[in-house]
N, C-alpha and C positions, 0 to 999 in steps of 0.2 A: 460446594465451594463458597467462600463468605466473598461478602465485597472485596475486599483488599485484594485477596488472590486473584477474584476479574478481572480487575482494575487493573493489576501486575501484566496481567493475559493482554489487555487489552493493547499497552504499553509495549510491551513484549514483538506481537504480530503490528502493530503498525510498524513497530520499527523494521521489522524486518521486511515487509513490504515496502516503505522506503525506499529502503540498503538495496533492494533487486533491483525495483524501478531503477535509481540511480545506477545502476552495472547495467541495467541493457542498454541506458542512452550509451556509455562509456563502449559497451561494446559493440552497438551499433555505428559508433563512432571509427572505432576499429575492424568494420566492413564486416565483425559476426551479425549477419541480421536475425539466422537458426538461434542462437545465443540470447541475442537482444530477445526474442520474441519466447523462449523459452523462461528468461528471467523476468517477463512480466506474466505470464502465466501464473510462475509460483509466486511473485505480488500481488496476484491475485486470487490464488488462492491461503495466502495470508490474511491479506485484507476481509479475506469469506470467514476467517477464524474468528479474526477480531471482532466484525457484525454479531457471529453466535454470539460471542461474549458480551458484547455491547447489548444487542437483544435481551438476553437473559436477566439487564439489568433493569431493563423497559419492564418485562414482565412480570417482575416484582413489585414493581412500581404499582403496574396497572391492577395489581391483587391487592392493591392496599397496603404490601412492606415499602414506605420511605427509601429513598438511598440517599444516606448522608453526603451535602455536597462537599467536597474536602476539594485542598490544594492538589492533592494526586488525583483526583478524579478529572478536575476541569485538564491537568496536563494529559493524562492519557487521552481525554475526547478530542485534546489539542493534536496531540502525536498523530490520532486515529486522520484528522481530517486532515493534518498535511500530507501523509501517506495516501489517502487517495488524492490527493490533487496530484501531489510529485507522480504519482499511477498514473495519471492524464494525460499531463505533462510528457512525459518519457512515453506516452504511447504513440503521441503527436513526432516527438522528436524520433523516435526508430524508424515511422512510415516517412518524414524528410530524410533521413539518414541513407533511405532505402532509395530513394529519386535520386539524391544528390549523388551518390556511389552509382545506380543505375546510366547517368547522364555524361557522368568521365568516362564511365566504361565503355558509351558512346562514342564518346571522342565531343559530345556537347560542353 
């Protein structure tokens, strides 16, 4: 696989770890907690896609092949790292999601 097509990969799975994260708060939100905790799963196993790929690029690196820094590269490592935070993020917000539904259902 050349740079470009990593790069694309990289792009690719952060986004899509994102897009989960984002639907578990949503459906944590919506009292799926199975759901919510299901769609950070496969955020995270997204996010394990995009590491290989990211990795792959290290280790070129570290053999001595360069990798050209380009405008698509710094975006994908941008995409790559807001996708794990938003992962973070959304995993904070499902376990309050889980109190806050837990504590009406109380009657708290």
């Amino acid at each position: 696989m050349d740079q470009t097509d990593v790069i694309f990969q990289l792009i690719l799975h952060g986004g899509n770890a994102r897009s989960l994260a984002m639907e578990a708060i949503a459906q944590a939100k919506n009292k799926d907690l199975q759901g919510a905790q299901d769609a950070l799963n496969r955020a995270g196993e997204e996010l394990s896609l995009a590491h290989q790929n990211q990795t792959a690029l290290i280790q070129k690196e570290v053999t001595g092949e360069k990798t050209e820094i380009s405008m698509l590269l710094i975006h994908a490592q941008d995409h790559l790292m807001n996708a794990m935070t938003i992962k973070d993020l959304a995993t904070e917000f499902v376990e309050l999601y889980g109190h806050i539904h837990a504590g009406k259902e109380a009657g708290v």
